[in-house]
N, C-alpha and C positions, 0 to 999 in steps of 0.2 A: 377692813373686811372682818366683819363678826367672825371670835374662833370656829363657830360650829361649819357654817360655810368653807372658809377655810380648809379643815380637813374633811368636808365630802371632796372639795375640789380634788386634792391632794390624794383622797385615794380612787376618786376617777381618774385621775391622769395616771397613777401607777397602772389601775386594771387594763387601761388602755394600752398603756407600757409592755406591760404583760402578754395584753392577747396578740402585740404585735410582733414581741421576742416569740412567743409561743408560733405563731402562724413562721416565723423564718428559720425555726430552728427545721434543723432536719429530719425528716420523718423515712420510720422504716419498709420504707416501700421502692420497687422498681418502674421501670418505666417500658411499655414495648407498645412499635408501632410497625408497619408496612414497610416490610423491605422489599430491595430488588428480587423478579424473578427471572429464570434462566430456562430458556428453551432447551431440554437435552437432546435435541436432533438439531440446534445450529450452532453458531460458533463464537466465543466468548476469547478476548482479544485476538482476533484474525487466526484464534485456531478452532477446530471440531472441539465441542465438550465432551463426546464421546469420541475414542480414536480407536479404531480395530486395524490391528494387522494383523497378517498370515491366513485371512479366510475373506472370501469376496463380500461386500457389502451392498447393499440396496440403496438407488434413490429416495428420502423418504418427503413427507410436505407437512404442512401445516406445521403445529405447535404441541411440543407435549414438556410443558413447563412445571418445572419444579417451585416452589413459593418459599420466601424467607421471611424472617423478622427481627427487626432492628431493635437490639435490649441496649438500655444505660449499662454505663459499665460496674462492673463492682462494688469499686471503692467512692458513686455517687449515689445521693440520697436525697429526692428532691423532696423542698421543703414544704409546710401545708400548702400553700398558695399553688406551688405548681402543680402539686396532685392534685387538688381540688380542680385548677384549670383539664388536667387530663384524665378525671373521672366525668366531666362535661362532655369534653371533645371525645367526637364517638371514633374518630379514628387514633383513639392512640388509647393503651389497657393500663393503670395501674392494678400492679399489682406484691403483694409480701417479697421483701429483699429475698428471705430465704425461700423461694418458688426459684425464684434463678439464680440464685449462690447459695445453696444449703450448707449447712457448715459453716460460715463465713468464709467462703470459697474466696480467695484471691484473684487479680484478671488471671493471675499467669497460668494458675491450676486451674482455672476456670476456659481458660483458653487450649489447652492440653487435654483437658478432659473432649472439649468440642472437637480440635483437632482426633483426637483416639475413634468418637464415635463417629464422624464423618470418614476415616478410613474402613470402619467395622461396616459401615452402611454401603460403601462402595462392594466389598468381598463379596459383602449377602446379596446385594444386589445383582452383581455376576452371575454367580451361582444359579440364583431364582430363575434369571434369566436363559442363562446357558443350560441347565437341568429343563427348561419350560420346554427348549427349539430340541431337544433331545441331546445334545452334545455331552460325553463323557465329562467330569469334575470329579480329582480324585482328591480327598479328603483325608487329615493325618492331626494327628492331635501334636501338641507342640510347646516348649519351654518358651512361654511368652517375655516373661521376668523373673527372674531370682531375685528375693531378699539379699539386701544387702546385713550379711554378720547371721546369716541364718545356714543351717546346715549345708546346703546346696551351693555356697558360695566354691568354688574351684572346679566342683563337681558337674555341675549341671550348667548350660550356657544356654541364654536367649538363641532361639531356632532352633532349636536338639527337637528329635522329634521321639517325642515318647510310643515305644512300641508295647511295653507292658508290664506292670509292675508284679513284682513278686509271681512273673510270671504269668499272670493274666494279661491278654491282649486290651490294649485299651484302643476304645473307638470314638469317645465322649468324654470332654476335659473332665465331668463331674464325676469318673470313675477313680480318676486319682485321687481326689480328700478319700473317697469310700475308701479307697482299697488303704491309703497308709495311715488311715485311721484306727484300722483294724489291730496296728498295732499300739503297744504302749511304750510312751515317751521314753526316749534310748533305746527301744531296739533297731536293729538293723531294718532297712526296707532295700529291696534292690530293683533298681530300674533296669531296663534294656533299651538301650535308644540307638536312633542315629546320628552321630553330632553332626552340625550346621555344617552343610557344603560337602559331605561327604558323599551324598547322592547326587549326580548331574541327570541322570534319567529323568525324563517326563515321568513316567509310568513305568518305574522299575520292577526289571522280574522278579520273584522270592527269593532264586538264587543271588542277586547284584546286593537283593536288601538284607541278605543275612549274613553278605559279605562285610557289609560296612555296622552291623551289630556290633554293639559294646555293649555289657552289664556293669553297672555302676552302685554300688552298696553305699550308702547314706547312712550314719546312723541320725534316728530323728530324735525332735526337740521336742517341750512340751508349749504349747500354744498358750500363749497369757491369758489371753480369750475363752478358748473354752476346755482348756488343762488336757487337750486331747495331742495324739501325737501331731508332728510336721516337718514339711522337710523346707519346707520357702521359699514354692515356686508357684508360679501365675500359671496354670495352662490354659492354653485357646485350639480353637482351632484353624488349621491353615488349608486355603483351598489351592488346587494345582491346577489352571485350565489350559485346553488344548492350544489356544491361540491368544495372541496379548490381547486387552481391551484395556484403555486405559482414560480414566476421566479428571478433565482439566479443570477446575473452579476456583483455584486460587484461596482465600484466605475463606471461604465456607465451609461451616462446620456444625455440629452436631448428627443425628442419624436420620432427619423427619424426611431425605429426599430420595429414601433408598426405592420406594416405589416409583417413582418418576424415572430414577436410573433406569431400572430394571426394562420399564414398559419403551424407555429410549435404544437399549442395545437392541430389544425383541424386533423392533420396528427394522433397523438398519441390517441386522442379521435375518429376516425370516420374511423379507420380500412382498407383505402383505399392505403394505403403506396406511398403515393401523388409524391414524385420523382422518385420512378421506378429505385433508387440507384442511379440517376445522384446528380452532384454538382450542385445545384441551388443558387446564392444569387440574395442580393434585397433590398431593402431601401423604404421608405414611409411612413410616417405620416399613422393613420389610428383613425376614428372615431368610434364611438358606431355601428352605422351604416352601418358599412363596406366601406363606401368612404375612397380611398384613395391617401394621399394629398403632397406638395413637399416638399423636402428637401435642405439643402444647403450642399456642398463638395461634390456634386455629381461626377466631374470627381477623386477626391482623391480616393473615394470610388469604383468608376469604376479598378483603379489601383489597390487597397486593394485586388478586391475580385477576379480579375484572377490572380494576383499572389500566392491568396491561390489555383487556382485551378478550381474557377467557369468557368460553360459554358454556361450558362444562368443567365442575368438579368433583376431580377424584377425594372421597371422604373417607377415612377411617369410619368405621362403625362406630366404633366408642366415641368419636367427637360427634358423632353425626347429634344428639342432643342441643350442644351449644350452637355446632354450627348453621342449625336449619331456623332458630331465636335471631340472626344474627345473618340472614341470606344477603347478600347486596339484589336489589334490582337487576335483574337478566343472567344470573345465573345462576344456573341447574347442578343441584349435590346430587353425587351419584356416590351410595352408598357402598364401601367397598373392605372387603376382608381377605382377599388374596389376590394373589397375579391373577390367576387363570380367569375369578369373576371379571378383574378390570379386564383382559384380553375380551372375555364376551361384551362385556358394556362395548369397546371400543366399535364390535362387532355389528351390535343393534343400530349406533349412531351413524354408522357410513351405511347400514340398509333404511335409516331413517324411520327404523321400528321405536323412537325413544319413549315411547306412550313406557316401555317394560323393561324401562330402566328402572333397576334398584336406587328407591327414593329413600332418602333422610324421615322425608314427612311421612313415608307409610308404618 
C-alpha cells in the first residue's frame, strides 16, 4: 500500500476511533421521565394517603392526583448516544446535571434535601388547607438547626421556640438575621424562647407561655460571608393544628405536591365531594397562604398523569408556557395560582361550566 494511502487510512480509523471514544464518554447532562402518580383521596399500600383523626371526615370520589418524575441519579451521566436517544424520545427530558444536582450535589444530600422539601410541602399544605375550611393554625417561629462550633451551640436547641429578640417579638423567621444583625460581631444578643417540650398546650394562655419563658444571651460571631454579626441558627417556622392530618407516601420527595395535598384534605374535611367523580390531577408548590408556585418536569408530569387517566390539569401559572407547547391529546390545563382559584375551578367542572375555566392558552 502506497505511503500516502496508508496514513489517510490510519488517520481515518483514529477519527473514527475518536468519534466513538467521544460519542461513549460521559456527558453532562441528566436524565427525567414520567413517574408514578398518586391519588390523595385513596390509599397507597392498603393505607389512606391522607389520614385525619380527631374531626369527622367525608366520603370523597373520583381522582385528585398528585404527578411525579423519575430523575437519573446523581453520580450517573449518560453518554452522547444515550442523550441523543433521549432528546428524540419525546417521553423522557435531558436535561444540565446541574438543573438537578446543583453544586455537585451528592444522592445523599440530594436526597435529604428532597426528603426536607416534601415535609415543608406537607405543613404548608395543611395549613392552606385548614386556614381555607376556617379551622384555627397557630403559628410560632422556631430554632430549626444550630451550627455546629457556632455561638448557639449549648444555648440554643432545635424546637426552642423563639418569642423575641432583644426584646422584640418575633412572628417571621426573617426577623431574626434583621434584628441580630443590628448588632456588631461580639456583642451580646438576648433571645427569649420556649425550649422544646416545655409547652404541652395546644393553644397556650400568655400566663402558661410566660411561665415556661427563658432569656438567653448569645454573645455573636462575625459571619465569613458577609463580616456581619451571628449567632448560628436555622429559623423556620412551625404550624400547631387543631386535629392530626397525617400523609403517607413513602420514599417521595420534593415540594411540587403540596397543591394536590392541600385540595385532597379540603375534599375529605369540608363535605363538598370537590371532583364530581372526575379524574383531576395537578402539580404546584403551595404556601401557608394558599399561593400557588412552579415546578420543574412539568411536561413529564403532563405525560404521567394522562396516561393514568387525568382529564384535567391543575397548572402552576409560571409552567403554564411550557406546559400548554407540550399538552398530551385530551387533556385540559387549567391555569392556577392559589388554592381558593383551584377550589373555584373544581367548582365550574362538577356544574359543567368548563367553557370559564382559567386556560394555559388564553
Amino acid at each position: 500500500m502506497p505511503r500516502r494511502s496508508a496514513t489517510m487510512l490510519a488517520s481515518t480509523l483514529l477519527l473514527i476511533a475518536l468519534f466513538c471514544v467521544t460519542l461513549l464518554v460521559p456527558a453532562p447532562y441528566a436524565e427525567m421521565s414520567p413517574g408514578p402518580t398518586y391519588n390523595t383521596l385513596g390509599d397507597q399500600n392498603g393505607k389512606p394517603v391522607i389520614v385525619i383523626s380527631g374531626h369527622p371526615t367525608f366520603p370523597t370520589t373520583g381522582n385528585l392526583n398528585m404527578t411525579t418524575v423519575e430523575v437519573s441519579s446523581a453520580d450517573y451521566r449518560p453518554n452522547l448516544i444515550s442523550a441523543l436517544a433521549g432528546w428524540i424520545d419525546d417521553k423522557m427530558a435531558i436535561v444540565p446535571h446541574g438543573t438537578l444536582y446543583p453544586d455537585n450535589q451528592t444522592a445523599e444530600q440530594a436526597q435529604q434535601q428532597n426528603a426536607e422539601e416534601f415535609s415543608a410541602s406537607q405543613d404548608s399544605a395543611k395549613t392552606a388547607a385548614l386556614t381555607q375550611l376556617g379551622f384555627p393554625v397557630a403559628s410560632e417561629v422556631v430554632v430549626a438547626a444550630v451550627v455546629e462550633g457556632s455561638p448557639s451551640v449549648g444555648k440554643l436547641h432545635a424546637g426552642d421556640v423563639i418569642v423575641a429578640v432583644d426584646g422584640t417579638p418575633v412572628t417571621d423567621p426573617k426577623q431574626v438575621s434583621v434584628l441580630v444583625t443590628k448588632h456588631q460581631p461580639g456583642e451580646d444578643v438576648v433571645f427569649t424562647v420556649i425550649p422544646k417540650g416545655k409547652t404541652t398546650e395546644i393553644t397556650p394562655t400568655s400566663a402558661q407561655r410566660a411561665a415556661t419563658e427563658q432569656k438567653v444571651v448569645i454573645k455573636t460571631a462575625k459571619n465569613p460571608d458577609t463580616q456581619k454579626a451571628m449567632v448560628g441558627i436555622q429559623p423556620d417556622v412551625e404550624h400547631t393544628f387543631p386535629f392530626d392530618v397525617e400523609i403517607n407516601l413513602g420514599d417521595v420527595g420534593g415540594p411540587s405536591a403540596g397543591l394536590m395535598f392541600a385540595l385532597g384534605i379540603v375534599d375529605k374535611l369540608g363535605g363538598t365531594n370537590l371532583t364530581g367523580g372526575r379524574f383531576i390531577a395537578g402539580t404546584g408548590t403551595i404556601d401557608a397562604d394558599g399561593s400557588v408556585g412552579p415546578i420543574g418536569g412539568i411536561s413529564m408530569k403532563l405525560i404521567a398523569a394522562r396516561a393514568a387517566g387525568a382529564q384535567y390539569f391543575f397548572t402552576p401559572a409560571d409552567n403554564c408556557a411550557e406546559a400548554s407547547a407540550v399538552t398530551p391529546k385530551g387533556l385540559t390545563l387549567i391555569k392556577e395560582t392559589s388554592l381558593k382559584g383551584a377550589l373555584d375551578a373544581l367548582a365550574q367542572i362538577r356544574s359543567g361550566n368548563t367553557a370559564a375555566l382559567p386556560s394555559c392558552s388564553k
